[in-house]
C-alpha positions in Angstrom: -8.4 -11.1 31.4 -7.8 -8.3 29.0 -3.6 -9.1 29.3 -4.6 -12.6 27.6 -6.5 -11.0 24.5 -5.1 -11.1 21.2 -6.9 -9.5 18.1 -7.4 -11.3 14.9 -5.0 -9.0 13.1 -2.0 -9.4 15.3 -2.9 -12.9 15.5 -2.9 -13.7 11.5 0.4 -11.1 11.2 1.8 -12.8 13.9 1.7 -16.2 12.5 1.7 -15.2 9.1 5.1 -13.4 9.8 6.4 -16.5 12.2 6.0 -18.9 8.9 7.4 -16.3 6.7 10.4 -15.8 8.6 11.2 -19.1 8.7 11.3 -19.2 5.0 13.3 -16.0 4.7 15.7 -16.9 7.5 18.8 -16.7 4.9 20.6 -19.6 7.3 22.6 -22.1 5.2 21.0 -24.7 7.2 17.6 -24.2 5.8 18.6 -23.7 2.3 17.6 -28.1 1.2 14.7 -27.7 3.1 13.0 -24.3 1.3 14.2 -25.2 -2.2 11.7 -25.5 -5.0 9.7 -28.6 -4.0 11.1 -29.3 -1.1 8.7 -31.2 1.8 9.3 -28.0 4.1 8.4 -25.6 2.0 5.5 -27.4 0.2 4.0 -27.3 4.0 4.6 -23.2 4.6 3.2 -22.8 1.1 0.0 -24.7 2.1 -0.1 -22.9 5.2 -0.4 -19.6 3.1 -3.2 -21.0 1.5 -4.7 -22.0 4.8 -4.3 -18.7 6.0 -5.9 -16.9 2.9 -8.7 -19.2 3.1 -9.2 -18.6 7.1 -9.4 -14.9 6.8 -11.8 -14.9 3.7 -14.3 -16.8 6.2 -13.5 -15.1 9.4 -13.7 -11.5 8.0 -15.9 -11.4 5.0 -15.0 -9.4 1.4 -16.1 -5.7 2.9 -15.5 -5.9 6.4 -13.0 -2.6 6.6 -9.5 -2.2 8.5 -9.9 0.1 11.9 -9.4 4.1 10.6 -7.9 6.4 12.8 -8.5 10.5 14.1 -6.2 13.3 12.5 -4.7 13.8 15.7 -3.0 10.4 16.2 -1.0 11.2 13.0 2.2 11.9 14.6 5.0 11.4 12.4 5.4 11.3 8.2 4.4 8.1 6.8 8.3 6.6 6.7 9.3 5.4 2.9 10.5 2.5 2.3 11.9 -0.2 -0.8 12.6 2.3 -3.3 12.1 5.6 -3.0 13.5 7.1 -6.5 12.8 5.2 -9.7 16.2 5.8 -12.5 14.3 4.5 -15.0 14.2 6.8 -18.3 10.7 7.3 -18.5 10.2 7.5 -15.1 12.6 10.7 -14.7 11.1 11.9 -17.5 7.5 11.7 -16.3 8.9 13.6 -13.1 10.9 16.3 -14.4 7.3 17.5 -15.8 5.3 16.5 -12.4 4.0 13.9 -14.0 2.0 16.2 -16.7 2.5 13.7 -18.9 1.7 10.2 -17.1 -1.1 8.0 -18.3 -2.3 5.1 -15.8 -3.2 2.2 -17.9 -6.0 -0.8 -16.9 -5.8 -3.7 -19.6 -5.8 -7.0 -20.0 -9.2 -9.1 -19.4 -11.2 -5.8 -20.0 -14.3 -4.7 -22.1 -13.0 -0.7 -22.1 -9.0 -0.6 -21.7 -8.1 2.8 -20.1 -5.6 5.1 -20.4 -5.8 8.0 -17.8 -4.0 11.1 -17.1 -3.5 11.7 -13.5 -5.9 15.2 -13.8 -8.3 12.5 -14.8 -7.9 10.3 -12.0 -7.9 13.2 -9.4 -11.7 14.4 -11.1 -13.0 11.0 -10.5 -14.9 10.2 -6.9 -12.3 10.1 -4.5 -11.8 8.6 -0.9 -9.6 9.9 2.3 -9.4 7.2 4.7 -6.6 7.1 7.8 -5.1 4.2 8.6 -2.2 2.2 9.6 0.5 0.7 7.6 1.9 -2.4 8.9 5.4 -3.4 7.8 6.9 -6.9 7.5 9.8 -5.5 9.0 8.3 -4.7 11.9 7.4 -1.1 12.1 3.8 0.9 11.7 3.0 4.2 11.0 -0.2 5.8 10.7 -0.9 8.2 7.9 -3.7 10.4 5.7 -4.0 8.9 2.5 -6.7 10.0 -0.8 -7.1 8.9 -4.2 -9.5 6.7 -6.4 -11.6 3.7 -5.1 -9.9 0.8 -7.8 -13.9 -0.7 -7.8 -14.7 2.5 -9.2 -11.7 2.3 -12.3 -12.6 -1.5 -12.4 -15.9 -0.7 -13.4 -15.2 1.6 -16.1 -12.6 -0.6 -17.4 -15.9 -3.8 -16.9 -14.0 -6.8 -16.0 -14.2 -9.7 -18.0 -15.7 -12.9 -15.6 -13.2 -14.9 -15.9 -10.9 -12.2 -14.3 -9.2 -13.4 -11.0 -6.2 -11.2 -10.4 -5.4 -7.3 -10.2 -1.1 -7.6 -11.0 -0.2 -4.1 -10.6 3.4 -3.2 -12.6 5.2 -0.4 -11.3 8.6 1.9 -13.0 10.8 1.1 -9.7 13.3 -1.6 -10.9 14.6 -3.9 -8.8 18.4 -6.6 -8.6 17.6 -9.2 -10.7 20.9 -11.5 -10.3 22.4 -12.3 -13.6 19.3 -11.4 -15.5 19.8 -8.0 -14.4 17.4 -5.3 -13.1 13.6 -6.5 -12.7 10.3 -4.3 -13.2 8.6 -4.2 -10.1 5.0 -6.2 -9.8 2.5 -7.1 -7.0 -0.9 -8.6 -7.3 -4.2 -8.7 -5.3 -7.4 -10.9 -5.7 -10.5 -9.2 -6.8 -12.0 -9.4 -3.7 -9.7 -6.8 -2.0 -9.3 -5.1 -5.3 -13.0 -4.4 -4.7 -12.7 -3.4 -1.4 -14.0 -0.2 0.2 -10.6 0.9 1.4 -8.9 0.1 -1.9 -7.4 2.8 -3.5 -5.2 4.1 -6.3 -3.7 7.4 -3.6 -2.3 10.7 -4.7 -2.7 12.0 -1.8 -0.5 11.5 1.6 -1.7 13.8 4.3 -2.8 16.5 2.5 -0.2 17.2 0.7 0.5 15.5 -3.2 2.0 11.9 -2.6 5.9 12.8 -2.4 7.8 10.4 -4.9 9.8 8.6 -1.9 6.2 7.1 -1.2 5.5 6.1 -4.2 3.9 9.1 -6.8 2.4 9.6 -8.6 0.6 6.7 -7.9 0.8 4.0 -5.4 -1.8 1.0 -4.2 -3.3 1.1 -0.9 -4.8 -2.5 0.2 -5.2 -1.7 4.1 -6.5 -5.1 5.0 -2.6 -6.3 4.3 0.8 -5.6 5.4 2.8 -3.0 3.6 4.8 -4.9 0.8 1.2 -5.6 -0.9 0.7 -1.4 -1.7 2.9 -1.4 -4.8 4.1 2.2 -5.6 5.1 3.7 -8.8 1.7 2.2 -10.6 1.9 2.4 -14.3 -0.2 -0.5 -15.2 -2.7 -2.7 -14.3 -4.0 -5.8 -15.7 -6.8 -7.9 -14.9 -5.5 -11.7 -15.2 -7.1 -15.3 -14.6 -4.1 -16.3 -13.5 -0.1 -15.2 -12.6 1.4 -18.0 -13.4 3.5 -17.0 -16.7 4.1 -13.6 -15.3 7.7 -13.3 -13.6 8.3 -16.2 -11.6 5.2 -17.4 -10.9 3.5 -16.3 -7.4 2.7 -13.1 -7.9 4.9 -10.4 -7.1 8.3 -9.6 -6.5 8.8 -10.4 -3.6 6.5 -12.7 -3.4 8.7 -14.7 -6.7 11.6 -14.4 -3.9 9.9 -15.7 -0.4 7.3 -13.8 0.4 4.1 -15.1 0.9 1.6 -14.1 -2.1 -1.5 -13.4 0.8 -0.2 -10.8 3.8 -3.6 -10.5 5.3 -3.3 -8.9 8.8 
């Protein structure tokens, strides 16, 4: 019997990825059906939402991702997406190693913040080990430390009618004709508020290089990797996304993706 068992994780990633790739397939053939409301695509958005609201109930808000042992780190945590932000004050902030970078948490706050990243690494800090699981297919275990978000969120004392974390990063990515776009992700409170929710500097004991994302990056291990927005420069607490780039959420998200990548 134990051939036939299939965790809740791989079974959520395996679906969510099934619907996903459907959407992303890039075939001509699909192009009517996935347009802005179109039937087909109305469905696999629903379906997202089906998903997001299935997890919520099977797993609970605090219920944690597995964490591994030190010794079954066996590899660097691979980078991926962008790896080396051209932006002015991006090369500026890392000619100086980041001296001079202030994380910011605004929007629908009591206390905005501004905070160096000396600040952030004084604060309470968690190490946690886990996997990262890629939409691409790959996974790779690694060593990560940095700030609970809960913890900044409380400083910063959230507003009620808060809904949203949208995290906006210095990577810049093809915009079409509009040209380059600022990279942006978002997460619901609920996982912003997670345990395993952190802001990390850290990568295996070592300061997180910039080719994973320093000097800050988002780590939301109860979703696959596209969710754990690196390059962190911002943060503002939102009701709702819905005037903010195109719409759902995030980048890629505002080109396919689906907003919720709960594994």
């Amino acid at each position: 019997m134990s051939g036939l068992k299939l965790d809740r994780r791989r079974f959520l990633g395996l679906t969510g990825a099934g619907a996903s790739s459907l959407a992303l397939a890039g075939c001509d053939v699909f192009d009517p059906l996935l347009r802005p409301g179109a039937e087909v695509r109305s469905v696999l958005e629903k379906a997202n939402d089906l998903t997001y609201r299935v997890q919520r109930a099977l797993i609970g808000d605090e219920t944690l991702a597995r964490e591994f042992s030190e010794s079954e780190i066996r590899q660097g945590q691979r980078p991926n997406g962008s790896t080396d932000p051209t932006s002015m004050e991006y090369m500026f902030l890392s000619r100086s190693d980041f001296v001079l970078y202030k994380l910011r948490v605004t929007g629908l706050v009591e206390q905005p913040l501004e905070l160096s990243l000396e600040e952030l690494r004084n604060m309470p800090a968690r190490t946690q080990i886990t996997r990262h699981d890629c939409v691409e297919g790959w996974s790779c275990i690694a060593k990560w430390t940095g700030v609970p978000l809960a913890f900044l969120l409380d400083q910063a004392r959230v507003r009620p009618e808060a809904r949203y974390a949208v995290f906006r990063c210095y990577d810049e990515m093809p915009g079409g004709l509009a040209g380059p776009q600022p990279y942006y992700g978002s997460i619901d409170l609920i996982d912003a508020r997670h345990p395993q929710t952190i802001l990390a500097y850290g990568l295996n004991d070592q300061t997180l290089p910039i080719a994973n994302g320093a000097p800050l990056r988002l780590r939301v291990e109860r979703q696959l990797g596209y969710k754990m927005n690196k390059y962190v420069h911002t943060i503002e607490l939102v009701e709702s996304f819905a005037d903010i780039g195109r719409g759902k959420g995030g980048y890629w998200e505002d080109h396919g993706y689906d907003w919720y990548a709960g594994i």
